[in-house]
C-alpha positions, 0 to 999 in steps of 0.5 A: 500500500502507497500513501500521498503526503496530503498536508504540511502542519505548521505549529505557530502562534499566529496563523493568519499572519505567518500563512500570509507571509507563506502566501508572499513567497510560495504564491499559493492560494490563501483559504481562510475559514473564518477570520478569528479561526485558529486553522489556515490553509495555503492550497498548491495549485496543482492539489496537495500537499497543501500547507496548514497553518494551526495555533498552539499555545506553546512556543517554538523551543529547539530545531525544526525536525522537518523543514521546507526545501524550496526550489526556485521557479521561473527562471529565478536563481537560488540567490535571487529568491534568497534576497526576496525572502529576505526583503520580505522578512525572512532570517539567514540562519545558515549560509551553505553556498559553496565557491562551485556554485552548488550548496544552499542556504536556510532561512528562518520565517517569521515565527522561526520555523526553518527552511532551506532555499535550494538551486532551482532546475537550470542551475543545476544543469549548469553545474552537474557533470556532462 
């Protein structure tokens, strides 16, 4: 038997604001249920996963344990989505790029959940092996 990731959970403490600021970056359809409801749902275009956004009580205490790998879309680079996450609030919390151009970088959102920002499609090919 196969099973499909249907949704991502995120724990946080504000779920409107923080799946708005997702919104920002990913582009996905925001779903609102009701405004003083404490679940927010950003719908992938093409079906799930889909990601929720679910209020917690408690606080983000230690490392994520799972986390987001983004990969670049229409002909932006790794570094370029880098700078927008960072104009739109994000946190460099580690650097990984290496001289070759290979590597990645994670981030921090704004309730400090960790995510990595990876070499979209076209610079992969351009430093993989002929």
């Amino acid at each position: 038997m196969t099973m499909e990731i249907h949704t991502v959970t995120l724990d946080c403490a504000r779920p409107h604001e923080l799946a708005a600021w997702w919104h920002d970056v990913l582009g996905w359809r925001l779903v609102e249920w009701a405004p003083d409801d404490d679940e927010v749902m950003l719908e992938r275009p093409d079906g799930p996963p889909h990601v929720l956004f679910i209020k917690v009580p408690e606080g983000k205490t230690v490392k994520n344990r799972i986390h987001l790998d983004l990969m670049p879309t229409e002909g932006r680079t790794r570094d370029e989505e880098v700078e927008r996450l960072l104009k739109l609030g994000a946190t460099l919390h580690g650097d990984f790029r290496r001289p070759d151009g290979t590597g990645w970088v994670t981030l921090l959102d704004p309730e400090d959940n960790e995510f990595c920002v990876c070499r979209s499609e076209q610079e992969r090919a351009a430093t993989s092996p002929a």
